[in-house]
MMTF fields as JSON, N, C-alpha, C and O atoms, coordinates in Angstrom:
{
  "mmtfVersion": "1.0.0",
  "mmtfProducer": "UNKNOWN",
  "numBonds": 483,
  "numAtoms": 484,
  "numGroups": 121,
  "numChains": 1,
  "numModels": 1,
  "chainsPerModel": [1],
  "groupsPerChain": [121],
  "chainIdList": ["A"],
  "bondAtomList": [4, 2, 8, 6, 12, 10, 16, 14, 20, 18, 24, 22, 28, 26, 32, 30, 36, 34, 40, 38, 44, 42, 48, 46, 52, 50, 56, 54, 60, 58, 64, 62, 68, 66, 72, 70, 76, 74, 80, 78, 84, 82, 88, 86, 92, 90, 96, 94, 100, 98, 104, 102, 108, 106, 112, 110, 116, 114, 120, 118, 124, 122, 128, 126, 132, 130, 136, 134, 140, 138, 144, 142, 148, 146, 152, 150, 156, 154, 160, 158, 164, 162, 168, 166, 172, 170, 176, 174, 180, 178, 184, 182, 188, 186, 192, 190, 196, 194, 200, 198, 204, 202, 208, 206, 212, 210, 216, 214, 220, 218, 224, 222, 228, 226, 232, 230, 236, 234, 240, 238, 244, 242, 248, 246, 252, 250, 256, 254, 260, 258, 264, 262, 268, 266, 272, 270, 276, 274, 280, 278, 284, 282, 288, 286, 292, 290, 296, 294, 300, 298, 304, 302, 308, 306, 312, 310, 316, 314, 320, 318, 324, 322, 328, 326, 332, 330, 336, 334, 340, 338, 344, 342, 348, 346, 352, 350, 356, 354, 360, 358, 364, 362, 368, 366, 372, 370, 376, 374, 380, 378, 384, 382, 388, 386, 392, 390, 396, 394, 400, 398, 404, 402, 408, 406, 412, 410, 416, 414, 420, 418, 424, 422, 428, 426, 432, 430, 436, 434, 440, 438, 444, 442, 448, 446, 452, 450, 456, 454, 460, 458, 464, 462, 468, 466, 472, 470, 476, 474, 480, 478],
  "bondOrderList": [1, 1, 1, 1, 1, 1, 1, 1, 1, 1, 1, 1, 1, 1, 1, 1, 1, 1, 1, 1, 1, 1, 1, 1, 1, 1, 1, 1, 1, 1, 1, 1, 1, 1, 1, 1, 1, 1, 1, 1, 1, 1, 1, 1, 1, 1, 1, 1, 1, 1, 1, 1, 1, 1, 1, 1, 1, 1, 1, 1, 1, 1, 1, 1, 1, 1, 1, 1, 1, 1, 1, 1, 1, 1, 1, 1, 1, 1, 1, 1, 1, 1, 1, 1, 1, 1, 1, 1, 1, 1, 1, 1, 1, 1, 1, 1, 1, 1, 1, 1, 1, 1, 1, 1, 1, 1, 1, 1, 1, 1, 1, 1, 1, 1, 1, 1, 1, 1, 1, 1],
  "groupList": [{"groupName": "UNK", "atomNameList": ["N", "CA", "C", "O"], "elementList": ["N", "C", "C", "O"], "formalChargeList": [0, 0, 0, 0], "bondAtomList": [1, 0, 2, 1, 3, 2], "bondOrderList": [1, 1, 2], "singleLetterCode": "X", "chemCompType": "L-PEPTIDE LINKING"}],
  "groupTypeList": [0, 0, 0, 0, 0, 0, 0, 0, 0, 0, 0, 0, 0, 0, 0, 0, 0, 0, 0, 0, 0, 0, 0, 0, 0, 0, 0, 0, 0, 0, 0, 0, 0, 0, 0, 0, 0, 0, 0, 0, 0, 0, 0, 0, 0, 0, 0, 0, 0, 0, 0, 0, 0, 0, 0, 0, 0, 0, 0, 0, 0, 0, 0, 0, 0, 0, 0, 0, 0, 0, 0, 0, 0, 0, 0, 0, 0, 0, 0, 0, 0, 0, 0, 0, 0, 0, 0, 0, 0, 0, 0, 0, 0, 0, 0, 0, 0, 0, 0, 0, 0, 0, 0, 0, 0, 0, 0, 0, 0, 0, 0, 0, 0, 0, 0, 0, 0, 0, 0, 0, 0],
  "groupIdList": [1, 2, 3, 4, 5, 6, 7, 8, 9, 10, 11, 12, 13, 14, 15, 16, 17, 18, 19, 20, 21, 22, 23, 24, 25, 26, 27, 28, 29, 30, 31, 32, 33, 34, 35, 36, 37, 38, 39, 40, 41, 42, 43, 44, 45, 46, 47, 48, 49, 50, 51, 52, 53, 54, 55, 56, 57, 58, 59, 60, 61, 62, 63, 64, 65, 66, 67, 68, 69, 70, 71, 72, 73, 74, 75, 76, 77, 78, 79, 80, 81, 82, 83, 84, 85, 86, 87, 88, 89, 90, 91, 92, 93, 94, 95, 96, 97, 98, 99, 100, 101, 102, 103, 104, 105, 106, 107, 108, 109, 110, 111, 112, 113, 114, 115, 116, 117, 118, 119, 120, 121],
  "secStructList": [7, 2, 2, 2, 2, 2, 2, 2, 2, 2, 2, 1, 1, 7, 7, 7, 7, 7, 7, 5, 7, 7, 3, 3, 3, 3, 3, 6, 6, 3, 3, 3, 3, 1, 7, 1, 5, 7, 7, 1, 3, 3, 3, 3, 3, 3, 3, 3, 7, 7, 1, 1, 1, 7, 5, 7, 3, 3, 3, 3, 7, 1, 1, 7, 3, 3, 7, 7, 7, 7, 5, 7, 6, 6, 7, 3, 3, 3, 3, 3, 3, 3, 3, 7, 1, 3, 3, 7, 3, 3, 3, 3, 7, 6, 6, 6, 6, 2, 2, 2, 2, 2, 6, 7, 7, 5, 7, 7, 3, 3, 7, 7, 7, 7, 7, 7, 7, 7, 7, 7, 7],
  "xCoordList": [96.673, 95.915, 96.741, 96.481, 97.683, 98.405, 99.413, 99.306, 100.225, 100.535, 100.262, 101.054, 98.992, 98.188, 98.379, 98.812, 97.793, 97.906, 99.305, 99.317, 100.393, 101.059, 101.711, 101.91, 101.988, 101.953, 101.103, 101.357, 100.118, 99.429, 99.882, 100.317, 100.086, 100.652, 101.884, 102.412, 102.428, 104.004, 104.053, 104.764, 103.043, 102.391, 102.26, 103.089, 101.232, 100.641, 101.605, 101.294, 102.46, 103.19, 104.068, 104.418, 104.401, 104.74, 106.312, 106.893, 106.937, 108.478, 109.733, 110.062, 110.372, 111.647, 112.287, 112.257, 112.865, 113.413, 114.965, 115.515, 115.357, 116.683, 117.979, 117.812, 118.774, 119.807, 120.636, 120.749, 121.394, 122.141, 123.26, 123.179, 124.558, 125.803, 126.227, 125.719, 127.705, 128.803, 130.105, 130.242, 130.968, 132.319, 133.266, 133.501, 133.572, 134.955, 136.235, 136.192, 136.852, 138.501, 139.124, 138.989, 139.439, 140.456, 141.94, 142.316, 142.592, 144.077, 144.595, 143.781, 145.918, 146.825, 146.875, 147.42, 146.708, 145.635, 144.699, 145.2, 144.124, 143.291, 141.657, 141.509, 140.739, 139.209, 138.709, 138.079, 138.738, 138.792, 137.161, 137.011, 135.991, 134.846, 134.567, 134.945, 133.719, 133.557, 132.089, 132.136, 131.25, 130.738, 130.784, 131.024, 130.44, 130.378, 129.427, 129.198, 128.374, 127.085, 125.998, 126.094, 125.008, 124.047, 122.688, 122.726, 121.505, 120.472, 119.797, 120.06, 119.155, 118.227, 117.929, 117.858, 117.793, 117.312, 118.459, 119.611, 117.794, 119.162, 120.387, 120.361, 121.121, 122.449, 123.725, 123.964, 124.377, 124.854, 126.282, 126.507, 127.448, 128.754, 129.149, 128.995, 129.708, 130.595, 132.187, 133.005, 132.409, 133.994, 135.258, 135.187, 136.108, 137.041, 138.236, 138.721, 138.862, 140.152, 141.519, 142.404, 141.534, 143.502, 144.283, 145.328, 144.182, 145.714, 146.389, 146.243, 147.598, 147.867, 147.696, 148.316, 146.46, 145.978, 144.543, 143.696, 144.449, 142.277, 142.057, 142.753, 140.555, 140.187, 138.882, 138.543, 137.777, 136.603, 136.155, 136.789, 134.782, 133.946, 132.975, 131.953, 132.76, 131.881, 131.261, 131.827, 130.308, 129.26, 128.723, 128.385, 128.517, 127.961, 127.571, 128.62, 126.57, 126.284, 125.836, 125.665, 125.515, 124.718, 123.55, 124.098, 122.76, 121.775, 122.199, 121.658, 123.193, 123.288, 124.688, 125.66, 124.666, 126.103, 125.676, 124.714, 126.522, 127.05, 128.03, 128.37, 128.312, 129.91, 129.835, 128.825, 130.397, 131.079, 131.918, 132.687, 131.728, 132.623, 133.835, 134.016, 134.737, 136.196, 136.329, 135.282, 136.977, 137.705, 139.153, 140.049, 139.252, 141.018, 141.609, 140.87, 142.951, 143.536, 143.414, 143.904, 142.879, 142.663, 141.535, 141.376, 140.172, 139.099, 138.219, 138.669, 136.64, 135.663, 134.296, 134.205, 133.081, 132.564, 131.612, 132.176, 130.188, 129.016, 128.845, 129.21, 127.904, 127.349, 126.35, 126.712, 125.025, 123.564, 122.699, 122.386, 122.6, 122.37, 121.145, 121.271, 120.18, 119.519, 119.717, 119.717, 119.982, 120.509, 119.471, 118.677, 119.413, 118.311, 119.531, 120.637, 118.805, 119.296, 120.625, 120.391, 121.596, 122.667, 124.11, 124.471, 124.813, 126.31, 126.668, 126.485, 127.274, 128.241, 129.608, 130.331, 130.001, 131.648, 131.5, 130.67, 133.084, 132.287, 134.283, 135.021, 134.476, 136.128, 136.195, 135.198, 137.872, 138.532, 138.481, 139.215, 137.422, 137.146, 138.519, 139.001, 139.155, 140.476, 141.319, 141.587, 142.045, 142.692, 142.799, 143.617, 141.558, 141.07, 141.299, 142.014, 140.741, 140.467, 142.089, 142.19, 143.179, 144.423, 144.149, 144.272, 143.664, 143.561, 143.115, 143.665, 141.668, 140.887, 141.694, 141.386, 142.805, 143.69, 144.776, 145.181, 145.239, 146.396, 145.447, 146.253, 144.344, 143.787, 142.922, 142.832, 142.379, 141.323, 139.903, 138.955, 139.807, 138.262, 137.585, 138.276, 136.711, 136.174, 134.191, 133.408, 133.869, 132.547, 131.856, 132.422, 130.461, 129.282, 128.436, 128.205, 128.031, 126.615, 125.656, 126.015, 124.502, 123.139, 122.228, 121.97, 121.753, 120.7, 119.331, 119.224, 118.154, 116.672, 116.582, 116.995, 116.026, 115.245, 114.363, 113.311, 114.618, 113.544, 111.908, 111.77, 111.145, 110.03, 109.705, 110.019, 109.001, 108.723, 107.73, 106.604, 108.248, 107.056, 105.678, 105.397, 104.437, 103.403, 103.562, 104.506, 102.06, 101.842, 100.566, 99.581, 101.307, 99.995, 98.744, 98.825, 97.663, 96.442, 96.28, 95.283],
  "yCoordList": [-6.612, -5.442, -4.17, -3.111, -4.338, -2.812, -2.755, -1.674, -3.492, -3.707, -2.905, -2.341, -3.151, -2.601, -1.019, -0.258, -0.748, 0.826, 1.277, 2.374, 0.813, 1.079, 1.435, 2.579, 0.185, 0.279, 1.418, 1.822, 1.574, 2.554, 3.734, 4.328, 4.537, 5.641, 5.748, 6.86, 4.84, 5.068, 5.585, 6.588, 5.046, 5.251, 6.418, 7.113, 6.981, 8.097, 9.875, 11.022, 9.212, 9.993, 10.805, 9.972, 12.329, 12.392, 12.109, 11.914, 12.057, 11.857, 12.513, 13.239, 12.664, 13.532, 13.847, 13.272, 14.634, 15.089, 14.479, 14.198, 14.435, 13.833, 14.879, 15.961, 14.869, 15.909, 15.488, 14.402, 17.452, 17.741, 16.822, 16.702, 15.912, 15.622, 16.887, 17.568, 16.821, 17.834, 16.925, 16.664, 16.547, 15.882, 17.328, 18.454, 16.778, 17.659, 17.259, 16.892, 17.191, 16.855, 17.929, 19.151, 17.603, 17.462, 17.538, 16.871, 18.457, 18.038, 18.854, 19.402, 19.271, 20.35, 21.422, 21.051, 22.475, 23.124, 22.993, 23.631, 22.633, 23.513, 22.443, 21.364, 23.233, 22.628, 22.32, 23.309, 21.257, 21.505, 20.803, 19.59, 21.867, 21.339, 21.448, 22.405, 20.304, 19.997, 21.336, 21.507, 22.0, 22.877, 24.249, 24.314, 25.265, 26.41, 26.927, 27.561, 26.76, 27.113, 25.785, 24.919, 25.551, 25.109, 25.36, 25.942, 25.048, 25.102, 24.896, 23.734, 25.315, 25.969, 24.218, 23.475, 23.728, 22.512, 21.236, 21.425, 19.919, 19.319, 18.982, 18.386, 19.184, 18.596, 17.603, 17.472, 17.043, 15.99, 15.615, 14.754, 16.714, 16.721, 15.685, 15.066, 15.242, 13.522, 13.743, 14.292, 13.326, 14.1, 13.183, 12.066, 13.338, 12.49, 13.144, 14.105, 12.619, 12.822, 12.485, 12.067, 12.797, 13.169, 13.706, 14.126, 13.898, 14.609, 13.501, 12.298, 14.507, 13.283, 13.231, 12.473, 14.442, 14.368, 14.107, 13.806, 14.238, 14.345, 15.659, 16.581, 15.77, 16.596, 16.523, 15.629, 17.939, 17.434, 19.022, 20.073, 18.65, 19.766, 20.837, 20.195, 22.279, 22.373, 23.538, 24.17, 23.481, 24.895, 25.346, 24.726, 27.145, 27.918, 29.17, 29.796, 29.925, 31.151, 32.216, 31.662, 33.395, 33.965, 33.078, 33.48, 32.48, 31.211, 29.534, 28.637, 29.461, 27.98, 27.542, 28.027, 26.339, 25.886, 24.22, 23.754, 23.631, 22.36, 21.201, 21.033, 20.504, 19.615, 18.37, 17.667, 18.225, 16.735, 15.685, 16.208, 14.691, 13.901, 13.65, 12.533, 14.111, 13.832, 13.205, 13.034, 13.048, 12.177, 11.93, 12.767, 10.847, 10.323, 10.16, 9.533, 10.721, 10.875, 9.14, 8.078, 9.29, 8.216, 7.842, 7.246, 8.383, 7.752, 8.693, 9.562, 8.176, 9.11, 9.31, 8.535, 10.345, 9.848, 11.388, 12.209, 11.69, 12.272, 12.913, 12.657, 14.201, 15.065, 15.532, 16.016, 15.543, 15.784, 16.978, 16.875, 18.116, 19.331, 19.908, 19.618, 20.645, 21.433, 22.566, 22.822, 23.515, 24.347, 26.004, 25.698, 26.709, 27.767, 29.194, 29.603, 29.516, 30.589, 31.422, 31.641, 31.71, 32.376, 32.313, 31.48, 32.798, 32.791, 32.159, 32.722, 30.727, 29.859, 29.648, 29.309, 29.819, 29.933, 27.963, 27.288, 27.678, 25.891, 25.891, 26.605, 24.975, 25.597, 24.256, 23.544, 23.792, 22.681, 23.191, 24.066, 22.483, 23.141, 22.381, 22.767, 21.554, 20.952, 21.765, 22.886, 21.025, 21.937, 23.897, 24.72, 23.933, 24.715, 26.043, 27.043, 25.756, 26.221, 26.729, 27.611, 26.02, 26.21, 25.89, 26.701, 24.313, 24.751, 25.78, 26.321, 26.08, 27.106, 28.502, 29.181, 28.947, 29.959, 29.344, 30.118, 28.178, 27.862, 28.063, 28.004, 28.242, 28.37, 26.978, 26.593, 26.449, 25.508, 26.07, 25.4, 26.715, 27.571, 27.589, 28.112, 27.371, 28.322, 28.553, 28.061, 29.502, 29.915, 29.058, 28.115, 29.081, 28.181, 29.243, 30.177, 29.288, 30.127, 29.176, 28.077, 29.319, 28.559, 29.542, 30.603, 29.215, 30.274, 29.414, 28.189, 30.566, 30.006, 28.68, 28.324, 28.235, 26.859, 26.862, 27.475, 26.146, 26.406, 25.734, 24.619, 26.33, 26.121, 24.876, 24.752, 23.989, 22.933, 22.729, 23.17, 22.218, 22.237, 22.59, 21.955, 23.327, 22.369, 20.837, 20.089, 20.635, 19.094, 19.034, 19.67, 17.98, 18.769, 17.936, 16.98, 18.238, 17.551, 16.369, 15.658],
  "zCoordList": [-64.899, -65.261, -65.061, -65.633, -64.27, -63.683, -64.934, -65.513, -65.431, -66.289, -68.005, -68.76, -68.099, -69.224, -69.214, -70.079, -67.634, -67.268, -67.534, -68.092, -67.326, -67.06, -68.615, -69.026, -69.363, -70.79, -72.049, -73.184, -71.143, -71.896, -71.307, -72.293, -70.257, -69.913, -70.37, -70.394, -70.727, -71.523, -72.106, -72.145, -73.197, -74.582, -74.552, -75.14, -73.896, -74.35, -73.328, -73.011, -73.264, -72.005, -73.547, -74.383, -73.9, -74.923, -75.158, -74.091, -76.02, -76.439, -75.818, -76.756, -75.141, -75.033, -75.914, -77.002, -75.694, -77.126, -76.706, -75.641, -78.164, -77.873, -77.436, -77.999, -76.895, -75.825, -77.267, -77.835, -77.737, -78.62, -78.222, -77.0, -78.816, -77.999, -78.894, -79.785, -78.012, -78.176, -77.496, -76.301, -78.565, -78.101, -77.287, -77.726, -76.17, -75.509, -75.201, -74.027, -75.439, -75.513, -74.141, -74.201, -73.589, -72.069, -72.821, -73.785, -72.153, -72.331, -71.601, -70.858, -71.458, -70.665, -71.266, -72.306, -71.379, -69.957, -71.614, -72.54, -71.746, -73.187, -73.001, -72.428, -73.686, -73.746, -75.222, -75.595, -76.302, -77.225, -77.732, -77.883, -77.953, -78.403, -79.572, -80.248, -80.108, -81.378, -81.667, -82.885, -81.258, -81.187, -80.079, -78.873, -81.093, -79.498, -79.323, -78.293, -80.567, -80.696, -80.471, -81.341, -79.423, -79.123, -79.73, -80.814, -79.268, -79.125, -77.968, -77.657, -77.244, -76.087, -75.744, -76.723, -74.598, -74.413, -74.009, -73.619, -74.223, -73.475, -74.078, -75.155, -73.712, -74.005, -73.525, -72.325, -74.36, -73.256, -73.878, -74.728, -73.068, -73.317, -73.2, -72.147, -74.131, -74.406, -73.997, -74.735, -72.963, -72.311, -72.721, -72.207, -73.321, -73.237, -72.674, -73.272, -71.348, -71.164, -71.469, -70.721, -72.969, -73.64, -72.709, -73.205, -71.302, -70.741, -70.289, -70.505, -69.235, -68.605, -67.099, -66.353, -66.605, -65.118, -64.912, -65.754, -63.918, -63.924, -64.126, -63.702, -65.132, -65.368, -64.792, -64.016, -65.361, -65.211, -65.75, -65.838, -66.051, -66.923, -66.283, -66.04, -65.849, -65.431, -66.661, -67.553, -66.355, -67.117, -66.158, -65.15, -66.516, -65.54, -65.961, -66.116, -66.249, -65.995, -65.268, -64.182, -65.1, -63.739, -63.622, -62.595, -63.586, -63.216, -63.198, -62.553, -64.005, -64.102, -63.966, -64.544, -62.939, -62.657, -62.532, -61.922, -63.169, -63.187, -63.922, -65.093, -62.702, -63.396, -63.664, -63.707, -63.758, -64.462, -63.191, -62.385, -63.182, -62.232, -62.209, -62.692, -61.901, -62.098, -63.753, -64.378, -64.069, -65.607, -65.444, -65.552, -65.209, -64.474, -66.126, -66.885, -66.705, -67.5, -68.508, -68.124, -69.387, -70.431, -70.91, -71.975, -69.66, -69.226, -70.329, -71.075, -70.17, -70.732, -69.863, -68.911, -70.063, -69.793, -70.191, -70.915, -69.677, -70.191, -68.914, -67.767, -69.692, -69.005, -69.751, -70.824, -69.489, -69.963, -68.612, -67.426, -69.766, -68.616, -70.024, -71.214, -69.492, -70.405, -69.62, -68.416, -71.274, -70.845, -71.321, -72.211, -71.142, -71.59, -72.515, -72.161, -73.543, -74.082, -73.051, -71.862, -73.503, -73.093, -73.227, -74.057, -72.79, -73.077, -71.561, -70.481, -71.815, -70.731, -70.555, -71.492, -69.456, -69.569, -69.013, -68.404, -69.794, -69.147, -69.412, -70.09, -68.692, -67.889, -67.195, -67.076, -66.557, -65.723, -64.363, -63.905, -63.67, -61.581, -61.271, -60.207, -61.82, -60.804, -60.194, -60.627, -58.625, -57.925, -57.963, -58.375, -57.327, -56.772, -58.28, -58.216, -59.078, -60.426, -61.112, -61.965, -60.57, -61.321, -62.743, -63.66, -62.904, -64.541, -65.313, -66.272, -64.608, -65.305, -65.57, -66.549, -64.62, -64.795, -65.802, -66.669, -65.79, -66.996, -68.249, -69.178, -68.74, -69.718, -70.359, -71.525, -69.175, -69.549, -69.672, -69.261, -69.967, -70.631, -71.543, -72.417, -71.918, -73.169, -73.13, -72.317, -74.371, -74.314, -74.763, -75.314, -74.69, -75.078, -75.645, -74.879, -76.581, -76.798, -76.843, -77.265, -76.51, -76.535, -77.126, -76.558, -78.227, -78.831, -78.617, -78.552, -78.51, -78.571, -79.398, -80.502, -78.617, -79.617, -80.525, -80.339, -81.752, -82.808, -82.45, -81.948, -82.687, -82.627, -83.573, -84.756, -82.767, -83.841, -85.035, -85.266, -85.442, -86.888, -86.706, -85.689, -87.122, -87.595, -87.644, -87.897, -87.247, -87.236, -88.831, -89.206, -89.271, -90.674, -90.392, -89.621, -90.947, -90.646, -91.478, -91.352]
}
């Protein structure tokens, strides 16, 4: 019987929305993303590390900061953050932000999210 409940609250529990990807390319010193413009909501950086050291990803603005787990040179791996309207600096935290000064940087814009459809009757 718990079962049933359980199955039915699934059900009726509503959809997530699916997290924008955005491929990022790692290399010496450089950040190379396949977008720079977003949409408001989740997202989920697809990281691949092309160098030949560890890297790793962070995003951050005056409200929002977060990284990525190391990425050992060859490796890949994800980062899923929702993110709210604004301009993000998203940059290499390795050894004590040397990359980020060799020029591992770059901007993010995130614009408002579109409002979703009407539902028609």
């Amino acid at each position: 019987m718990k079962r049933i409940f359980l199955i039915a609250a699934l059900a009726a529990a509503p959809a997530v929305a699916s997290a924008q990807p955005v491929a990022v390319t790692l290399t010496e010193f450089k950040i190379a993303m396949a977008k720079d413009t977003v949409s408001a909501g989740p997202v989920t950086f697809r990281i691949k590390n092309a160098g030949a050291t560890t890297h790793a990803l962070f995003i951050m603005n005056d409200t929002f900061e977060k990284g990525s787990a190391e990425v050992a040179a060859g490796q890949e791996a994800s980062l899923t953050v929702t993110l709210k309207a604004g301009t993000y600096e998203v940059f290499c935290p390795m050894s004590d932000e040397t990359h980020k000064k060799a020029g591992m940087t770059h901007k993010l814009v995130v614009t408002p999210a579109k409002p979703a459809p009407p539902k028609k009757p």
